[in-house]
N, C-alpha and C positions, 0 to 999 in steps of 0.2 A: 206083346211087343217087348224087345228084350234092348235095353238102354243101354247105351255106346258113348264114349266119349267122342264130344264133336271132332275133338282133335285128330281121332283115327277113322273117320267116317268119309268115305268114299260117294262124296253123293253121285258120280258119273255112273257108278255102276248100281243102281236102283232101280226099280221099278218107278217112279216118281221121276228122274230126268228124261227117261226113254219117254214115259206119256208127254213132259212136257216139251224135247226135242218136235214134237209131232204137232202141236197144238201152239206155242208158243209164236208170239207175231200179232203185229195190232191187228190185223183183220180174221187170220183164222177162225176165231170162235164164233164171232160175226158171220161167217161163210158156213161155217158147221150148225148156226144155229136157225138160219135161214132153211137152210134144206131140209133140216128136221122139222121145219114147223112146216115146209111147203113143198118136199118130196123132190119134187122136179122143176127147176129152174133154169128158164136160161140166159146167157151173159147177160144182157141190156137186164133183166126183171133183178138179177143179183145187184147188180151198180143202182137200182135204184134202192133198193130195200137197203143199204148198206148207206150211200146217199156221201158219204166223205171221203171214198177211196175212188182211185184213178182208172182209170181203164189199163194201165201198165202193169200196174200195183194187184189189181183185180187179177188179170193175164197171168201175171207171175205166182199168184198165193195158191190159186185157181191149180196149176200145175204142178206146187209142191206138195198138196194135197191129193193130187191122183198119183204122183210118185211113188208116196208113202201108204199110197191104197187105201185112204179115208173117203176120197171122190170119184165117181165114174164120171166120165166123160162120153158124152152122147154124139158123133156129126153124124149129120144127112147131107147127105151128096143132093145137095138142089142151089139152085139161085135163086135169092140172096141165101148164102148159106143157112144152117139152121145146131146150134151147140146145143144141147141140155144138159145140165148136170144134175146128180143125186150122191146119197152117201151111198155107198159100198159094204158091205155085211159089217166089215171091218169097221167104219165108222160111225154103221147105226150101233155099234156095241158103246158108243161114245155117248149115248143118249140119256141112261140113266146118270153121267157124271154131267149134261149140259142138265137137266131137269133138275138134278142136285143144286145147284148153280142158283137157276131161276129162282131156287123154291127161300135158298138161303138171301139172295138178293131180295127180295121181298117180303122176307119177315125184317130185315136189318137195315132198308133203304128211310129216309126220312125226308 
């Protein structure tokens, strides 16, 4: 890794704000870390597991996450309808950095 002064450093253009553009947001990690542990979810089963966010809040993180093509989004044409989500190739590659996460959270939690 080759050392730069902070003062000429460009963090917009890294590798490190493009992950965090994508990931960033009080619930993301929360919604990215649910699916990876439970594959397939749907709306009401995520607002529980999550348990503090809104059904608006949900709705909307929910969509910027399939935007960015970290989330598939599943409807079945029935009544009462039916959503499932899951991560997308693209976002199970996020896996070994939420596992990261975890692994570092619990050697360092007290």
């Amino acid at each position: 890794m080759s050392v730069t002064c902070i003062k000429d450093a460009k963090l917009e253009t890294t590798g490190f704000h493009y992950t965090m553009s994508l990931i960033q947001g009080k619930y993301k990690m929360f919604i990215l870390y649910a699916l990876m542990g439970f594959e397939v979810v749907r709306f009401n089963e995520l607002k529980k597991y999550i348990g503090t966010i809104s059904y608006k809040t949900l709705s909307a993180t929910l969509k910027e996450l399939e935007a960015d093509g970290l989330v598939h989004r599943e409807e079945y044409p029935q009544i009462p309808p039916k959503v499932e989500y899951s991560l997308t190739e693209r976002g199970k590659s996020l896996i070994p950095i939420l596992d990261q996460m975890c692994d570092w959270g619990e050697r360092n939690r007290r």
